[in-house]
N, C-alpha and C positions, 0 to 999 in steps of 0.2 A: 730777754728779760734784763732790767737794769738790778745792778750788783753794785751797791757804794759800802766804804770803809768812814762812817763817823765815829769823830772825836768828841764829845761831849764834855767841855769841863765846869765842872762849877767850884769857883775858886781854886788852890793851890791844886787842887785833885783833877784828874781826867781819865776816861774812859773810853775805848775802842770797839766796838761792835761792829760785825757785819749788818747789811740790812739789803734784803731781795727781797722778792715776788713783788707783789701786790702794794705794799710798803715803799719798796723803794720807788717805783711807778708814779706814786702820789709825790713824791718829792721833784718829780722832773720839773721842769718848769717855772721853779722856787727860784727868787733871786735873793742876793745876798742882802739880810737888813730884814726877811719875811721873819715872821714869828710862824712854827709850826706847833700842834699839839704833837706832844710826848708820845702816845702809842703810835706812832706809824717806826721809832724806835725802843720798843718794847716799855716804855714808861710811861701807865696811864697814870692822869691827873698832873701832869708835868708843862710846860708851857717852854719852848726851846726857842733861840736866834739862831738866823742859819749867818755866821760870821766869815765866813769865806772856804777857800775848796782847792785843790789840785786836779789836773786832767791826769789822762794815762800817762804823760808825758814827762810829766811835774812840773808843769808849769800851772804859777799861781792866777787865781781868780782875783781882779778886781773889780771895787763895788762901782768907781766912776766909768767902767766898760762897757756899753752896753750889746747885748745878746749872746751868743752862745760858742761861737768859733773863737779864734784868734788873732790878735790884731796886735801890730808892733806899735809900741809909742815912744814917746818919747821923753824921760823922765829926769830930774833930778835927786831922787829919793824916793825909794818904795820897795818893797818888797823882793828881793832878790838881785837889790843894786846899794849900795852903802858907801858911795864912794868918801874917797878919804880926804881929796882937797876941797876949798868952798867954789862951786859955782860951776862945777863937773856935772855935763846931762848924758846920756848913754840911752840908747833906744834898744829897749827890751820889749821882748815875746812876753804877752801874758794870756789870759782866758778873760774873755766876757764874765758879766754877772750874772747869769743863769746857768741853774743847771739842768746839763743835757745828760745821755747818755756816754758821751766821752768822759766825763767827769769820773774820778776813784775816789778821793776822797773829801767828805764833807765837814766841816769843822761848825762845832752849833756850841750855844753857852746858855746855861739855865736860868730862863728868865724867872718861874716861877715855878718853887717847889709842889712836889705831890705830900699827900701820906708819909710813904713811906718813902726811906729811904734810896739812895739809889742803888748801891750794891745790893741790897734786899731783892731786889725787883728785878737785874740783871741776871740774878744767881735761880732765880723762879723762874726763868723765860731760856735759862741756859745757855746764855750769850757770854754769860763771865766765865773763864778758865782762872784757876786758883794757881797761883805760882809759888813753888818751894823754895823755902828760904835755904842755902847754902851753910 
């Protein structure tokens, strides 16, 4: 059974849930750029981008990759490379733009609101843990 950790954020705010069974299954195959509906992560009426993702490994998913393994490229600037002088390229490991089961975490951003809120709706489904202020 596929087990992903999505980030969900809409604007300054973001959210972490787990998502398995049946749920996460529907999301295989999604590549980065799809639009999903909201309940396959507990928020119906919700309309979500899947924005990109890390494997087990952590290494990052890009959107110009295509399929599902790993492939070294060759980059001047991108995600897990920031070099510091102009004209500096470095060949980084990244992940394809689909998601498989290798995949842990999926990072999505709220294309279009539900109802209700979203805390509302995380805290009804049992996904949200409330943390103590110190």
């Amino acid at each position: 059974m596929a087990e992903f950790k999505v980030v969900i954020s809409d604007g300054p705010k973001s959210w972490q849930i787990v998502v398995d069974g049946h749920h996460a299954n529907s999301l295989v195959g999604k590549k980065i750029g799809d639009e999903v509906d909201g309940i396959f992560v507990s928020l119906p009426g919700y309309k979500l981008q899947i924005t990109g993702g890390t494997d087990k490994d952590g290494f990052v998913m890009r959107k110009d990759v295509p399929g599902i393994g790993r492939k070294r490229i060759l980059t001047a600037r991108s995600p897990g490379f920031k070099p510091k002088d102009k004209g500096v390229r470095k060949r980084i490991t990244v992940c394809g733009n689909t998601i498989s089961l290798n995949i842990s975490q999926i990072n999505m951003k709220v294309i279009k609101k539900g109802a209700k809120p979203i805390e509302e709706l995380l805290k009804a489904a049992g996904k949200l843990e409330e943390k103590e202020e110190k």
